[in-house]
C-alpha positions as CSV (number, residue, x, y, z in Angstrom):
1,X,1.1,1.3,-16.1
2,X,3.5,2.6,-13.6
3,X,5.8,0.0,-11.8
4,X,9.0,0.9,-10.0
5,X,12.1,-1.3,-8.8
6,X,14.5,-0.3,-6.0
7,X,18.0,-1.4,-5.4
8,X,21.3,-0.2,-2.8
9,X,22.4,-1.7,0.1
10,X,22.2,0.7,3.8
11,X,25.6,0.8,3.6
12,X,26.2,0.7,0.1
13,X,27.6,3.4,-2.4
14,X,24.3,5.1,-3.1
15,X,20.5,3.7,-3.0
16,X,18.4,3.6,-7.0
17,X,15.1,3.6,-8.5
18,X,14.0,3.2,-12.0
19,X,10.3,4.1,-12.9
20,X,8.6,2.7,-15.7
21,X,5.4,3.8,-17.2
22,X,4.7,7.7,-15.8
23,X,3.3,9.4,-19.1
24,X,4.6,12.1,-20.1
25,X,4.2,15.8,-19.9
26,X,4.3,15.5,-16.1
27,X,6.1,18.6,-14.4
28,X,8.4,17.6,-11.8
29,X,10.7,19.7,-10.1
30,X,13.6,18.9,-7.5
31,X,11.8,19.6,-4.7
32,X,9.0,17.8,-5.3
33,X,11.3,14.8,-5.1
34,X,13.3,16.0,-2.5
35,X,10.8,17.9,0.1
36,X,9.4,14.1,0.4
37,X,13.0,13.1,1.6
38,X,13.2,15.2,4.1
39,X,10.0,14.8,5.5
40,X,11.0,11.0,5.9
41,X,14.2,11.5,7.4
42,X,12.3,13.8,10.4
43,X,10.2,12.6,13.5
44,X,10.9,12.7,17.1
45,X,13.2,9.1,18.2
46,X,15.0,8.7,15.2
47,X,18.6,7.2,15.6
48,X,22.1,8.4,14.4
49,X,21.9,7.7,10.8
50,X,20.1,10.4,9.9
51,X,22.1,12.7,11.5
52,X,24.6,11.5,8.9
53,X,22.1,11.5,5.6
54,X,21.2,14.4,3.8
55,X,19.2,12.5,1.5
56,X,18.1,14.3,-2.4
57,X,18.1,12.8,-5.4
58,X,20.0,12.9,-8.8
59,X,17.7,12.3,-12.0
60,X,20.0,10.3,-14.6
61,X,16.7,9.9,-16.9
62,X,13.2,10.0,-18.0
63,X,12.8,14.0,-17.7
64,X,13.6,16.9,-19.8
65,X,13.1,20.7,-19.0
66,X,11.4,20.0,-16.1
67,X,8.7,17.6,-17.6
68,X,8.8,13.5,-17.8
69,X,9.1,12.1,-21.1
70,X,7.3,8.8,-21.0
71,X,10.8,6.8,-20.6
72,X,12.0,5.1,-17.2
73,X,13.0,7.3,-15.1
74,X,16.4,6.5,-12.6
75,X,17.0,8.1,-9.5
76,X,20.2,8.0,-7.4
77,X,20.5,9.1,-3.9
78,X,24.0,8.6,-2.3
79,X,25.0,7.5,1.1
80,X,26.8,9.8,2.8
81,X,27.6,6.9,5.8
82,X,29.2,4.8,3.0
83,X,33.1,6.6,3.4
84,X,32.7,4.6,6.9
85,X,32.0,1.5,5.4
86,X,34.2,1.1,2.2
87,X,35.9,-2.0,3.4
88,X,32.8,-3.7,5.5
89,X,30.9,-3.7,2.5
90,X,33.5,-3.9,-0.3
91,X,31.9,-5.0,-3.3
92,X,34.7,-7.3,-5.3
93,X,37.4,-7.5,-3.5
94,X,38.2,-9.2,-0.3
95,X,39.7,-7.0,2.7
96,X,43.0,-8.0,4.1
97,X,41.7,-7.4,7.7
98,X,39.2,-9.5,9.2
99,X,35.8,-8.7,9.3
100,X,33.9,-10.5,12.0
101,X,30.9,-12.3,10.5
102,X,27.4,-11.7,12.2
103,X,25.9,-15.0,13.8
104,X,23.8,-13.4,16.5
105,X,19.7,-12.9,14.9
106,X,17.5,-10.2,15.9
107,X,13.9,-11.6,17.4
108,X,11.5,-10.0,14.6
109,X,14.0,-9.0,11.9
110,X,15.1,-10.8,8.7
111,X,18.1,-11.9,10.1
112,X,17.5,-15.8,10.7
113,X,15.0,-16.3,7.9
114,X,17.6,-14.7,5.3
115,X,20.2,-15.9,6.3
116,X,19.3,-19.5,6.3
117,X,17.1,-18.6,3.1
118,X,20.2,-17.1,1.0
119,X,22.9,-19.6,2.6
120,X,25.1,-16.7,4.1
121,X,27.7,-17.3,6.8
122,X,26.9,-13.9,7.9
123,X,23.4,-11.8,8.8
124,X,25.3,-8.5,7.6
125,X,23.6,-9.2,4.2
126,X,20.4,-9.4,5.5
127,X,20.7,-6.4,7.7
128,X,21.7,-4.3,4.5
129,X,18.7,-5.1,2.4
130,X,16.2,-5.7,4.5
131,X,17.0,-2.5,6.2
132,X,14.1,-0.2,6.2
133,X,16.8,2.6,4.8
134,X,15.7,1.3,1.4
135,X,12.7,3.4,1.8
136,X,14.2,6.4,0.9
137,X,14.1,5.0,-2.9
138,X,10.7,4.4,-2.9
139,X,9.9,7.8,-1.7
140,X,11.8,9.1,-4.1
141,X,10.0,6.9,-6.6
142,X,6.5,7.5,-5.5
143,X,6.8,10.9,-5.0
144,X,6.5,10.9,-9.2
145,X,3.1,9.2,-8.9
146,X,2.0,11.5,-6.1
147,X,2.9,14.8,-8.8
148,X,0.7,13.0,-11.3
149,X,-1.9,12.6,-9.2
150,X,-2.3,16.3,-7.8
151,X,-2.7,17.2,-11.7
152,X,-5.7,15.0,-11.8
153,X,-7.0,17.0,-8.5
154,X,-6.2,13.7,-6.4
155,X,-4.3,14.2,-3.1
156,X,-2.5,12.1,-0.2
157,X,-1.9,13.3,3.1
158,X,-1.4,11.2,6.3
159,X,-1.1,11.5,10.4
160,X,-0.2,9.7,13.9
161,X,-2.6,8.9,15.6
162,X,-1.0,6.5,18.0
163,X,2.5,6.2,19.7
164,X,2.9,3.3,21.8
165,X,0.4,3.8,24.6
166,X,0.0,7.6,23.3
167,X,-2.8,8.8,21.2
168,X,-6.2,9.0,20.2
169,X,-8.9,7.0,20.7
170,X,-11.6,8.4,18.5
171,X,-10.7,10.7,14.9
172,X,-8.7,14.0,15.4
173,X,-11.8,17.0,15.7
174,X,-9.0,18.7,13.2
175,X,-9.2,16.2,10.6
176,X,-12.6,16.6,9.0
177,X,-12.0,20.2,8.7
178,X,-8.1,19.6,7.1
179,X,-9.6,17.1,4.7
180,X,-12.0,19.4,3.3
181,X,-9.7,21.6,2.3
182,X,-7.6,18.4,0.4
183,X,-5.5,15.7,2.6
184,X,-1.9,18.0,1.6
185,X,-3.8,20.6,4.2
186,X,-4.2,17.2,7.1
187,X,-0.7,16.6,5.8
188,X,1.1,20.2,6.5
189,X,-0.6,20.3,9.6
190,X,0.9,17.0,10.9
191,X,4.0,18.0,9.4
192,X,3.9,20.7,12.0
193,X,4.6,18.4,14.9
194,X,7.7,16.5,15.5
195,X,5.8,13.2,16.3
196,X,3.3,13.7,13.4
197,X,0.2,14.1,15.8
198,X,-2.6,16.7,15.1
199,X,-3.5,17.5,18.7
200,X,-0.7,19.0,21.0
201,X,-2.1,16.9,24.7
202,X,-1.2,13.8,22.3
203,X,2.3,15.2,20.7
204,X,3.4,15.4,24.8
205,X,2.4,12.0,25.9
206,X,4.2,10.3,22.6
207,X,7.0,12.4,23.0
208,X,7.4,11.4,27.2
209,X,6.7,7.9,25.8
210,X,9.9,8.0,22.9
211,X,11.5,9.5,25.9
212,X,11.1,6.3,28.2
213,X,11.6,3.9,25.7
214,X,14.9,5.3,24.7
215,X,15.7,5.4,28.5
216,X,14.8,1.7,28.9
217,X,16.7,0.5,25.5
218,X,13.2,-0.3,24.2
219,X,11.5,0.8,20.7
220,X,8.2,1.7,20.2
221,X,5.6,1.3,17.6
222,X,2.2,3.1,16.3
223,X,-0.7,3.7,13.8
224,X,-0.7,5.9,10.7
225,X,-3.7,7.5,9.4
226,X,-3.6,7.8,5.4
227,X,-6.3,9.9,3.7
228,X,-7.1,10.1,-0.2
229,X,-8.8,13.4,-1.6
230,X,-10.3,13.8,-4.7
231,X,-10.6,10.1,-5.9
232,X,-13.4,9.8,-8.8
233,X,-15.8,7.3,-8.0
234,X,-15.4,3.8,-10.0
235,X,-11.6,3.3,-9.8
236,X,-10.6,-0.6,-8.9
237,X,-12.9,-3.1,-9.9
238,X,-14.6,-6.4,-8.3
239,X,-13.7,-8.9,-11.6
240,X,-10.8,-10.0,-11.0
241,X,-8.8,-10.8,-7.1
242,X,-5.8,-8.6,-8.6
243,X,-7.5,-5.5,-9.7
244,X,-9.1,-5.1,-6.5
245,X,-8.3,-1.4,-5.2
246,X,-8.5,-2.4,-1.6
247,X,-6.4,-5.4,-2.0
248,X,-4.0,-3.6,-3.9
249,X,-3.7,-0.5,-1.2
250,X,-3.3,-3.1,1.9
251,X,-0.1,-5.0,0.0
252,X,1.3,-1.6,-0.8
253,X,1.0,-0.8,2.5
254,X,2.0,-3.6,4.0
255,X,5.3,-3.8,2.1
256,X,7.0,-1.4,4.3
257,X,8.9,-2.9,7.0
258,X,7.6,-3.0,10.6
259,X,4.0,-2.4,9.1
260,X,1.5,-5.7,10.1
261,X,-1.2,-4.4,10.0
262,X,-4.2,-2.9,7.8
263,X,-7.5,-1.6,7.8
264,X,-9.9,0.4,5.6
265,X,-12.1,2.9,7.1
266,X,-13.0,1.6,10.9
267,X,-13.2,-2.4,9.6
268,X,-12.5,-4.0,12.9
269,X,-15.3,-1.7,14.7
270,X,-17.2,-2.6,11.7
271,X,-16.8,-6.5,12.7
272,X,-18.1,-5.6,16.3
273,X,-21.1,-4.5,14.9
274,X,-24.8,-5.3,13.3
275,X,-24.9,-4.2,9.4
276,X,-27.3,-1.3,10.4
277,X,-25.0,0.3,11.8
278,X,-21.8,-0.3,9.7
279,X,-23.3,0.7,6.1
280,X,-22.9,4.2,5.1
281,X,-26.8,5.2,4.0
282,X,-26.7,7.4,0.7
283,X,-29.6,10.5,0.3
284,X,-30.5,12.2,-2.7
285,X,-31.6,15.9,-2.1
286,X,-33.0,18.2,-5.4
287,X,-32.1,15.5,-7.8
288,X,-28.2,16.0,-6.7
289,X,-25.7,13.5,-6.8
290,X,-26.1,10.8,-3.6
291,X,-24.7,12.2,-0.5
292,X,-23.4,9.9,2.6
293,X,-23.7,11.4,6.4
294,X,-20.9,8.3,7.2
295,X,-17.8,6.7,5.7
296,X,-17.3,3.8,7.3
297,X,-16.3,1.6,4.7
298,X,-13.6,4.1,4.4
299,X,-14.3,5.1,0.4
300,X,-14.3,2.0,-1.4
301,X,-16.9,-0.4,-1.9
302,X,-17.1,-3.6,-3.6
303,X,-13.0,-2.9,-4.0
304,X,-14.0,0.4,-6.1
305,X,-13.6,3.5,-4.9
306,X,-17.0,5.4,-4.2
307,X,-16.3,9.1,-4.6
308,X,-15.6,9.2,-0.6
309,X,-12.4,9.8,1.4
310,X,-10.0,6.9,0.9
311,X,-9.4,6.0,4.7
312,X,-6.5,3.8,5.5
313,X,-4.9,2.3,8.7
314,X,-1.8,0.9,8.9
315,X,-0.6,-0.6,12.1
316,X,3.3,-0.2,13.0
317,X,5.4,-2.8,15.2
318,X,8.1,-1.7,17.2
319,X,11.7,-1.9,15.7
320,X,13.1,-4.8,16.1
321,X,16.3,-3.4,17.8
322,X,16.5,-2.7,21.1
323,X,19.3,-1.3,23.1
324,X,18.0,-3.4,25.8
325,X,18.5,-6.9,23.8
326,X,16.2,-9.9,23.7
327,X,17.3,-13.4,23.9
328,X,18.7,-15.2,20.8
329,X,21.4,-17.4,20.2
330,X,24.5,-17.7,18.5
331,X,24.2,-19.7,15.4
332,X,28.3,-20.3,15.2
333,X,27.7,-22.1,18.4
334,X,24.5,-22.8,18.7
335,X,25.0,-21.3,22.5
336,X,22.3,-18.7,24.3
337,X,23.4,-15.1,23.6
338,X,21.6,-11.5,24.0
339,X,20.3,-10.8,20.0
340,X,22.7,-8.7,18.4
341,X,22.7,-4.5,18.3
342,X,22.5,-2.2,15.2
343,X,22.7,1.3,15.1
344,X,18.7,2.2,15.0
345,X,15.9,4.6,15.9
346,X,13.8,4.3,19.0
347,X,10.9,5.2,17.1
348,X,10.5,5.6,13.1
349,X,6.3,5.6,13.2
350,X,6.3,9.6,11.9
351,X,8.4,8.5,9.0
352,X,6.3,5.4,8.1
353,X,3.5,8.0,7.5
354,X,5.4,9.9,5.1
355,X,6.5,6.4,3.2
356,X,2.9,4.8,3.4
357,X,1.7,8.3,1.8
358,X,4.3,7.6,-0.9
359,X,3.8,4.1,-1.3
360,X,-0.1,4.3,-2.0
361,X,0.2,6.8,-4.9
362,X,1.1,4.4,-7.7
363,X,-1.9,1.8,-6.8
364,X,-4.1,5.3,-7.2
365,X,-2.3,6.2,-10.3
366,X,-2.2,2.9,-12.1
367,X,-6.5,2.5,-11.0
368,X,-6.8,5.6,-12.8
369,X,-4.8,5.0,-15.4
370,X,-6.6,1.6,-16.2
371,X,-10.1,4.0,-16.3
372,X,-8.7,6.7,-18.5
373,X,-5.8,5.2,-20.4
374,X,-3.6,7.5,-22.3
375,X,0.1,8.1,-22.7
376,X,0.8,11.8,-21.7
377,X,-1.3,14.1,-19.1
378,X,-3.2,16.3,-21.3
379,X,-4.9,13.4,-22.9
380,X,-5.6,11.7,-19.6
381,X,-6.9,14.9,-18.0
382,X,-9.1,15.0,-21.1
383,X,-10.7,12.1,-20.4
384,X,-10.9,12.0,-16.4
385,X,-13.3,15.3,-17.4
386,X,-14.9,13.4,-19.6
387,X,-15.5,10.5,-17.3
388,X,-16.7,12.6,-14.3
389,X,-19.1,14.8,-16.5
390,X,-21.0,11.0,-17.3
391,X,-21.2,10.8,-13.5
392,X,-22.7,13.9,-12.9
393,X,-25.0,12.9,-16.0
394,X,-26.0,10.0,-14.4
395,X,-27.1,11.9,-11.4
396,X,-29.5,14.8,-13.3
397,X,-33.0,14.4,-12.6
């Protein structure tokens, strides 16, 4: 099974990531590692940093001639900003000037937790890996699983739908028609737009609302739309609370910073309303396989998927620095103080939907690995064949 592990500070040397468990056989090339990069580092309201980062990433392992080998694979993606912070964040030995400590916490950042948490004198820590720059490693990670699962005809693709007060209140009209030609297509078209939205009335009010915010010293926040193509039916399982596809989805989701929220399909209309009108009603015409006029429950069922569009929601909270600063306190005093300012973006929401893209293709890839098994991708596209020929068995008259 695929796992990865992440490490670097924000203002460290270079951010890493080893991944264990992609089989091998898998053709990867540079940009399929680095064109995932890039589209992180864009979106209208970003801050200063990534003016400075050029971000690609050097393979120290786990591939050869262009195809993984079944071993780890390490990734290393340097820090360009680190030349202006070689004695700030020296690693063994202590600077001969003084470095003031940070004592100042940030409402809705790790600062106060961690710092009390690890016993530091100083949030600077904190701020480095708790940082939401550590997500460049996990796209570079994930991007691996994302390779594997186009091969096994399985694609990702995402959109904004919301920007602060900006955005849509029902589905895109464009997005039924993208997703049927595979969620890359709803992906390239969102790519399009510097905010990530699909409809251009929606691009201009999210842009005039970064605009404001910015002007104010304020940050804004918003919901991504993630969409899976291609998924087989049967993947995840109801036996046991940890194989659960839908409760593995929602963590992975929810372990990127500033996300706090989740939903699968439309889950909190669903709540609103009587069961006739939530389940999706199947049909069976000339003995084909059951067809569904809805997806509400947003492709899985019973935490399996069930041959429908994976539909995900994630809900992003503003950053939690503002120009403008909150109230805090100084915890070297113990005295009121405005919370303290790090460089930062105004708005990051079209880069969360690139890194909840990336960070949703291992759960897929491990649920189908756990169906098919198998250690390299002939063998596993072997049986995926084999497995969705049954299902169409199944459905003969």
């Amino acid at each position: 099974m695929i796992r990865y592990f992440t490490a670097g500070e924000s203002h460290g040397p270079a951010l890493s990531a080893i991944v264990e468990g992609m089989p091998a056989g898998i053709s990867i090339a540079p940009e399929d590692i680095n064109d995932e990069l890039a589209r992180r580092q864009r979106g209208y309201g970003r801050g200063g940093r990534m003016n400075i980062e050029t971000d690609t990433a050097a393979v120290l392992s786990g591939i050869r001639f262009g195809k993984t080998i079944g071993s780890p694979i390490t990734l290393q993606i340097e820090n360009r900003d680190w030349k202006n912070w070689t004695v700030k964040m020296a690693q063994f030995e202590q600077p001969e000037e003084n470095i003031p400590a940070i004592t100042i916490p940030r409402p809705g950042h790790a600062d106060l937790t961690g710092m009390i948490k690890y016993g530091f004198q100083d949030i600077r820590p904190v701020i480095e890996r708790a940082s939401a720059r550590e997500t460049a490693a996990r796209v570079a990670a994930c991007s691996l699983a994302k390779v594997f699962l186009r091969h096994a005809g399985i694609q990702i693709g995402s959109y904004v739908s919301a920007i602060g007060p900006a955005g849509e209140i029902a589905p895109s009209p464009k997005m039924q028609e993208l997703l049927s030609q595979g969620a890359a297509s709803l992906s390239r078209a969102a790519d399009a737009s510097c905010v990530r939205m699909l409809d251009k009335e929606n691009e201009e009010a999210a842009i005039a609302a970064i605009d404001k915010a910015k002007e104010d010293g304020d940050t804004l926040g918003g919901i991504i739309e993630v969409f899976i193509t291609g998924v087989p039916l049967g993947l995840g399982t109801y036996v046991q609370h940890d194989r659960r596809l839908d409760a593995s989805l929602a963590a992975a989701l929810l372990s990127i910073q500033a996300v706090k929220g989740v939903e699968i399909g439309s889950a909190f209309d669903n709540a609103r309303r009587p069961g006739s009108q939530v389940h999706d009603e199947m049909y069976v015409e000339d003995g084909s396989a059951p067809v569904r006029k809805t997806n509400r429950a947003g492709g899985i069922e019973g935490s399996m998927s069930n041959g429908q569009v994976i539909h995900l929601r994630a809900a992003m909270k503003p950053i939690a620095t503002l120009m403008s600063p909150l109230h805090s306190f100084d915890l070297s005093s113990m005295e009121a103080h405005l919370s303290h300012i790090e460089r930062s973006d105004t708005c990051a929401v079209p880069a969360c939907s690139v890194i909840a893209e990336a960070v949703v293709a291992p759960i897929l890839a491990n649920a189908l690995l756990e169906k098919t098994g198998g250690d390299h991708l002939e063998e596993i596209l072997e049986r995926l064949n084999a497995y969705k020929a049954s299902i169409a068995k199944q459905f003969q008259a």
